[in-house]
DRENRO-414236 format. One line per 10 residues: number of its first residue (from 1); their letters; for each residue x, y, z of C-alpha. Coordinates in Angstrom, 2 decimals, always signed. Example, Ala and Ser with C-alpha at 12.3 -4.5 7.8 and 13.67 -1.06 7.14 Angstrom:
REM residues 2
1> as> +12.30:-4.50:+7.80  +13.67:-1.06:+7.14
This chain:
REM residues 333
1> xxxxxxxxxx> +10.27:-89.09:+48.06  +7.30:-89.74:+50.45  +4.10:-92.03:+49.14  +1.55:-93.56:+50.43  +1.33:-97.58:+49.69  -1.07:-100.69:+50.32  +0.54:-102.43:+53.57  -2.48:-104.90:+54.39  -0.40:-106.11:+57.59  -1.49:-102.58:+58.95
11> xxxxxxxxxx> -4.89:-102.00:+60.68  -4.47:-98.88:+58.54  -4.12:-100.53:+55.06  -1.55:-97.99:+53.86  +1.22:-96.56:+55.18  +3.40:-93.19:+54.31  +6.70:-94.72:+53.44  +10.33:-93.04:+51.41  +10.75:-94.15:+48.45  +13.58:-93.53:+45.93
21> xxxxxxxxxx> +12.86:-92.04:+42.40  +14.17:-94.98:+39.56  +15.86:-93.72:+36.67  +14.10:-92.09:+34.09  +13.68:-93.99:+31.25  +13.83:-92.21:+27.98  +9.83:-91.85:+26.87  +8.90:-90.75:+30.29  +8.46:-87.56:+31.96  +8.56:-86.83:+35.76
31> xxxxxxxxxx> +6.06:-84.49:+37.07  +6.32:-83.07:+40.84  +2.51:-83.54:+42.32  +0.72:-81.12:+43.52  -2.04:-82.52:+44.57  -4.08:-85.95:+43.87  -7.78:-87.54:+44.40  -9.08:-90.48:+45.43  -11.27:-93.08:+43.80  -13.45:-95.84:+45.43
41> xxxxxxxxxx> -10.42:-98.47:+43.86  -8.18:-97.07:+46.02  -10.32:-98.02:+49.36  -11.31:-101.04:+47.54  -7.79:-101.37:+47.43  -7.12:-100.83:+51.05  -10.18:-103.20:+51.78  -8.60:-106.47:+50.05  -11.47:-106.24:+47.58  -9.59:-105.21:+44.10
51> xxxxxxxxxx> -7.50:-108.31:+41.62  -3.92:-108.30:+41.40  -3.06:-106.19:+44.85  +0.97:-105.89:+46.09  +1.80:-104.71:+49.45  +4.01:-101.59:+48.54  +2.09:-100.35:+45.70  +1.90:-96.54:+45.60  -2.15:-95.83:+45.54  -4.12:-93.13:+43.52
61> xxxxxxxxxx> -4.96:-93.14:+39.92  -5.54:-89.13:+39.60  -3.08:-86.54:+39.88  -1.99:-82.55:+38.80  +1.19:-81.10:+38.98  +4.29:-79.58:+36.55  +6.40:-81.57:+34.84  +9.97:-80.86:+36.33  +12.25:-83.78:+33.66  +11.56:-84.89:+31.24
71> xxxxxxxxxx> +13.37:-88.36:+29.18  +16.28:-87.81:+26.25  +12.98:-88.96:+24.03  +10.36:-86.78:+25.01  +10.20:-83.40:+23.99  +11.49:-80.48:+26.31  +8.80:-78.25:+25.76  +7.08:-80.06:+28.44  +9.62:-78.97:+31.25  +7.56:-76.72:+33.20
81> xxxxxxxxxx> +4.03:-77.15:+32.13  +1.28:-77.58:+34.31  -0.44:-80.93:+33.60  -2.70:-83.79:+34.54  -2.39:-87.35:+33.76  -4.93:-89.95:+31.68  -4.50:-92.84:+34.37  -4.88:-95.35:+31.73  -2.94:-97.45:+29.26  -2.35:-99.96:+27.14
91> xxxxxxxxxx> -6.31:-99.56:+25.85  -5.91:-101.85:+22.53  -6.59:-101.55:+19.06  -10.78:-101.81:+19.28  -12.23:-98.81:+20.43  -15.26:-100.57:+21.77  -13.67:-102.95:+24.56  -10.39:-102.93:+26.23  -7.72:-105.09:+26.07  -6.59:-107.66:+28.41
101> xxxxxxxxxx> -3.58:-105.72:+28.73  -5.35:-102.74:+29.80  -4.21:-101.35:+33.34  -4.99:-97.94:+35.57  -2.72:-96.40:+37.76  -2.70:-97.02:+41.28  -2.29:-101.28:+41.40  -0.95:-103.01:+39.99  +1.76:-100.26:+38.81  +2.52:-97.77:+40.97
111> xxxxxxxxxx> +0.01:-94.41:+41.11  -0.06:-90.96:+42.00  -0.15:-90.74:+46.12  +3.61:-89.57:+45.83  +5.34:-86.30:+45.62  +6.85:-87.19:+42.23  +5.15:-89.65:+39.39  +6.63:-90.84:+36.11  +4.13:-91.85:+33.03  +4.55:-91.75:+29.70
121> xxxxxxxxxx> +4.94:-88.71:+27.83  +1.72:-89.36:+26.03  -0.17:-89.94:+29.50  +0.16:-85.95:+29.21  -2.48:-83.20:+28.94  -2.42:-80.06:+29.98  -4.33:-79.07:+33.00  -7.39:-76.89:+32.26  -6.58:-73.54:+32.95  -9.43:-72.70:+34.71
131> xxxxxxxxxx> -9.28:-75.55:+37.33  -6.93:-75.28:+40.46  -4.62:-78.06:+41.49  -7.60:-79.80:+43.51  -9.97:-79.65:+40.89  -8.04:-80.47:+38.39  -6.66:-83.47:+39.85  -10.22:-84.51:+40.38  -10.74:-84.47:+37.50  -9.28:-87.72:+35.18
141> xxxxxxxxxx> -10.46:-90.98:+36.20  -14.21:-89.74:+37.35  -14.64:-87.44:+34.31  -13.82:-90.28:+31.68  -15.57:-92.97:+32.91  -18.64:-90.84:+33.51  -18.07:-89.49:+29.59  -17.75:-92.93:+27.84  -20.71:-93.85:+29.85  -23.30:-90.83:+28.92
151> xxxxxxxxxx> -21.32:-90.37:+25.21  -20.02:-93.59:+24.04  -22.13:-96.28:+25.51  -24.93:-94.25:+26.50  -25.37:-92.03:+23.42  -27.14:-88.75:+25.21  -28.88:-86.71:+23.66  -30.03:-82.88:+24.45  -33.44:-84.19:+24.41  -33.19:-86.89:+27.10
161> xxxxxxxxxx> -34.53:-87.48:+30.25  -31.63:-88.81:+32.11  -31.31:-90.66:+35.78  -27.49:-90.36:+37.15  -28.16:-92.59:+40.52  -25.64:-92.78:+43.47  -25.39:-88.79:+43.52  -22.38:-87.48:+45.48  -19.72:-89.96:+44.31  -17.20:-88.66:+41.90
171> xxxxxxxxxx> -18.51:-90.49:+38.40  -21.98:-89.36:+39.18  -21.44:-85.61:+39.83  -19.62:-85.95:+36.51  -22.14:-87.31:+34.56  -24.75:-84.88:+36.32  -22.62:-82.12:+35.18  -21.87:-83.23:+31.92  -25.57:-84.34:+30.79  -26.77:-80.22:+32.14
181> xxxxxxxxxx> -24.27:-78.74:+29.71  -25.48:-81.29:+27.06  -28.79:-79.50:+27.88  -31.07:-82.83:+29.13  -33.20:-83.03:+31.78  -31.78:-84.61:+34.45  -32.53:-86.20:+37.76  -30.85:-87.95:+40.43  -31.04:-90.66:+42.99  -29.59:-90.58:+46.17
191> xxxxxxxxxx> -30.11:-91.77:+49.94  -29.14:-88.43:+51.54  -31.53:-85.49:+50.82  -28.68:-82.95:+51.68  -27.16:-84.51:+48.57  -30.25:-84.22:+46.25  -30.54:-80.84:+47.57  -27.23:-80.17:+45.77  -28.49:-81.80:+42.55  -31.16:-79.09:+42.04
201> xxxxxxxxxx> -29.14:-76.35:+43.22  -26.99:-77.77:+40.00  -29.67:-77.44:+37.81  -31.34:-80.99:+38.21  -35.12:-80.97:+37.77  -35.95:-83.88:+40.49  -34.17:-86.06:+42.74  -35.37:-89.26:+44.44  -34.22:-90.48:+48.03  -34.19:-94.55:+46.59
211> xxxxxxxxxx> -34.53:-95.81:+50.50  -38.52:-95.01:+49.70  -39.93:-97.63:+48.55  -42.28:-95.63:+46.17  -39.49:-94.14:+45.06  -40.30:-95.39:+41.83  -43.81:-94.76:+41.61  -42.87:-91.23:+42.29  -40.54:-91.09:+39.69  -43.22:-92.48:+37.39
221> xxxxxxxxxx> -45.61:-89.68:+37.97  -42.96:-86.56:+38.10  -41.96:-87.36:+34.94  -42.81:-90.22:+32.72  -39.26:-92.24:+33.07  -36.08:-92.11:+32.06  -34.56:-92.26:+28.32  -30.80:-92.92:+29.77  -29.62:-94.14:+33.28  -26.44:-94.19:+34.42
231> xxxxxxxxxx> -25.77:-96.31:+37.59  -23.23:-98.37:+39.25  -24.46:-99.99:+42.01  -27.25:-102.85:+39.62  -27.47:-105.65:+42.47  -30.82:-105.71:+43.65  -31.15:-102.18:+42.26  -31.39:-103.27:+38.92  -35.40:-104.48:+38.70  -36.60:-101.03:+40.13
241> xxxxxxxxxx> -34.10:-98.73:+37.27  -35.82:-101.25:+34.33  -38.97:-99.97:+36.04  -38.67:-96.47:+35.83  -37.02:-96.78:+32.10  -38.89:-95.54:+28.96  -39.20:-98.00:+26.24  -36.28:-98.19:+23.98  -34.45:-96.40:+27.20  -30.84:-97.18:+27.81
251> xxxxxxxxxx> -29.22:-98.07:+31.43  -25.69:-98.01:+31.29  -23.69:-98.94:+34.47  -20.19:-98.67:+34.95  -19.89:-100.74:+38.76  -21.47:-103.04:+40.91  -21.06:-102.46:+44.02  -24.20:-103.83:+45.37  -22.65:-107.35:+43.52  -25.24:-109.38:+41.13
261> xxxxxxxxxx> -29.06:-109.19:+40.66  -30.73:-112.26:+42.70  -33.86:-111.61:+40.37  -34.32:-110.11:+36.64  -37.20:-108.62:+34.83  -36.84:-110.09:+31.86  -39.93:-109.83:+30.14  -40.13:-105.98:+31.25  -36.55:-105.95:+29.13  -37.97:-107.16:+25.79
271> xxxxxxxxxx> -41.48:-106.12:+25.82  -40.12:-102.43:+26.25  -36.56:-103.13:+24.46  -34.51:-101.54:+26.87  -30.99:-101.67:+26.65  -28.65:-102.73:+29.20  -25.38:-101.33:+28.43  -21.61:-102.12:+30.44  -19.17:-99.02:+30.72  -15.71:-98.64:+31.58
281> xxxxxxxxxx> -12.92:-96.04:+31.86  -12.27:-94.94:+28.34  -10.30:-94.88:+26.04  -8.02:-92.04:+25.10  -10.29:-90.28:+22.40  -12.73:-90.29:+25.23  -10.28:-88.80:+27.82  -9.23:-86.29:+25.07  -13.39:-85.33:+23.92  -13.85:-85.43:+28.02
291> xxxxxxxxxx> -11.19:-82.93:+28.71  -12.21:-80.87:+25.66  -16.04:-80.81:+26.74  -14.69:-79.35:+30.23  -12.47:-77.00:+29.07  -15.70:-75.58:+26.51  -17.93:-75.89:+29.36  -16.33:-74.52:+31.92  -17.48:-77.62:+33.89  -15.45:-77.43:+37.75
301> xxxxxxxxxx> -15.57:-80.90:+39.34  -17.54:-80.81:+43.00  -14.65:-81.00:+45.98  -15.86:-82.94:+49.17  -12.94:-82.16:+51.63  -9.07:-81.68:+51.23  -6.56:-83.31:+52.96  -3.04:-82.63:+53.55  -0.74:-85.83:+53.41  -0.58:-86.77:+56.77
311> xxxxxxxxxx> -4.14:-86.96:+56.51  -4.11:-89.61:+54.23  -5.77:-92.76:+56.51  -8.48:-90.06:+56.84  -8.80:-88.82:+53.42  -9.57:-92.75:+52.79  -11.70:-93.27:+55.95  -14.50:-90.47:+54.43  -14.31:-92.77:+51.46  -14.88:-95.58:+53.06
321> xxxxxxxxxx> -18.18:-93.49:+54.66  -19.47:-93.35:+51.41  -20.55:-89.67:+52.63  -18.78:-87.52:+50.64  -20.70:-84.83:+47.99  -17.83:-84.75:+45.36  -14.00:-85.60:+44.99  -11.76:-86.43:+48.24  -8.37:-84.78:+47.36  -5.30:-85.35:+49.26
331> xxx> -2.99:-82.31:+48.39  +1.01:-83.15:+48.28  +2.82:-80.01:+48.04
């Protein structure tokens, strides 16, 4: 079958290689793909920058398709049903934290940039039926993380001013979309005003361009501050979202890709007893209440562009832009 691996000897990063299907072992199911998203690991990936990386590793942790064989273990029923896959495993026995044997898809286990994958059958759920291949494939990784962070860790409530920064990336539009059909008020932060644009046009009530300076200020007088943020960029980010943060607000972040704070407002912290809350992928009760608030909600996950798979380098090259308004999807048959 073809995938698409890490090579880091290439300029490229990956490569489209043949690869031959193992053996099916008995509790696992093999599901042709039909088409697959990217997340920011996967460039991450490509870039060097994620733990534990091997040079032949098939990328992608999100995928759709029909399962086409299944293992002597698994029940046949599942022959022919259209499905998507919970990326995750191996959560552990606390629901609060993961384990340390906890892994996603995609490195350092293969993932699902392939024309076949084979998970577990209990990786299964059955694609919502009104999402398409694209959409629904955007859906897994994205939609849980950005659950367990407004749900679980974040604890939203209808009545909630909430502040979902980094707008146009794949978590955020998620949590966007999920905190409107919770009914709060939300707002977003973004540097690209085409992007806010899109926010209101959601339903969002404000948006902020956060390369103004005042943008805080601003935020401050529109509307009083935020009872829940949910960011993952912190670095030197962080000071400025504890600034525009109600007392007894919550800011949960689920990334860091601006790296460390260099300076901390502590006494702004505990004077107003904010909460500074860390967020992961979930675990599977959240992907399950995830893909049940979609399916109640209708919600339809935001597609940026689709590929086909010999567009693969640039599928990851517009992630690596950091332009994108929604999910990249690579399509595979």
């Amino acid at each position: 079958m073809k995938a698409i691996v890490l090579n880091r000897k290439l300029a490229e990063g990956i490569e489209s290689v043949d690869i031959s299907l193992p053996v099916l072992p008995s509790d696992e199911v093999r599901i042709e793909v039909k088409s697959a998203s990217l997340n920011h690991r996967d460039e991450w990936c490509r870039q060097g920058k994620y733990a534990n990386l091997k040079d032949g590793i098939i990328l992608g942790s999100d995928a759709s398709g029909i399962v086409v064989e299944v293992g002597q273990d698994v029940d046949p029923k599942w022959i022919g049903k259209e499905v998507i896959i919970n990326p995750a495993s191996d959560w552990g026995a606390n629901p609060d934290v993961q384990s340390k044997e906890f892994k996603i898809m995609g490195m350092p286990e293969h993932g699902t940039l392939a024309e076949f994958v084979q998970v577990k059958s209990n990786r299964l759920h059955s694609k919502p039926d009104h999402l398409d291949w694209d959409e629904a494939a955007a859906l897994p990784l994205g939609g849980v993380t950005a659950y367990r962070a407004l749900f679980q860790q974040g604890n939203i409530q209808a009545k909630d001013q909430v502040l979902v920064t980094g707008f146009g990336g794949g978590v955020a539009q998620f949590g966007v979309q999920f905190a409107l059909s919770l009914g709060a008020k939300v707002f977003v932060s973004s540097s690209n005003d085409d992007k806010i644009q899109k926010a209101l046009e959601l339903g969002c009530s404000g948006g902020f361009n956060y390369t103004n300076e005042k943008w805080t200020e601003k935020a401050m007088s529109e509307c009083g501050g935020f009872d829940l943020i949910m960011d993952s960029a912190m670095g030197d980010t962080l000071n400025n979202l504890i600034k525009v943060t109600k007392p007894a607000g919550r800011i949960v972040f689920y990334g860091a890709t601006r790296g460390n704070s260099t300076g901390f407002e502590s006494r702004r912290v505990f004077w107003n007893q904010v909460k500074l809350i860390g967020s992961t992928m979930g675990n599977d009760s959240d992907f399950e209440n995830m893909l049940n608030f979609v399916k109640e909600n209708k919600i339809v996950p935001l597609i940026d562009r689709v590929f086909d798979f010999e567009g693969a380098v640039q599928a990851f090259d517009r992630m690596k832009e950091g332009k994108q308004m929604g999910k990249i999807v690579i399509k595979i048959s």
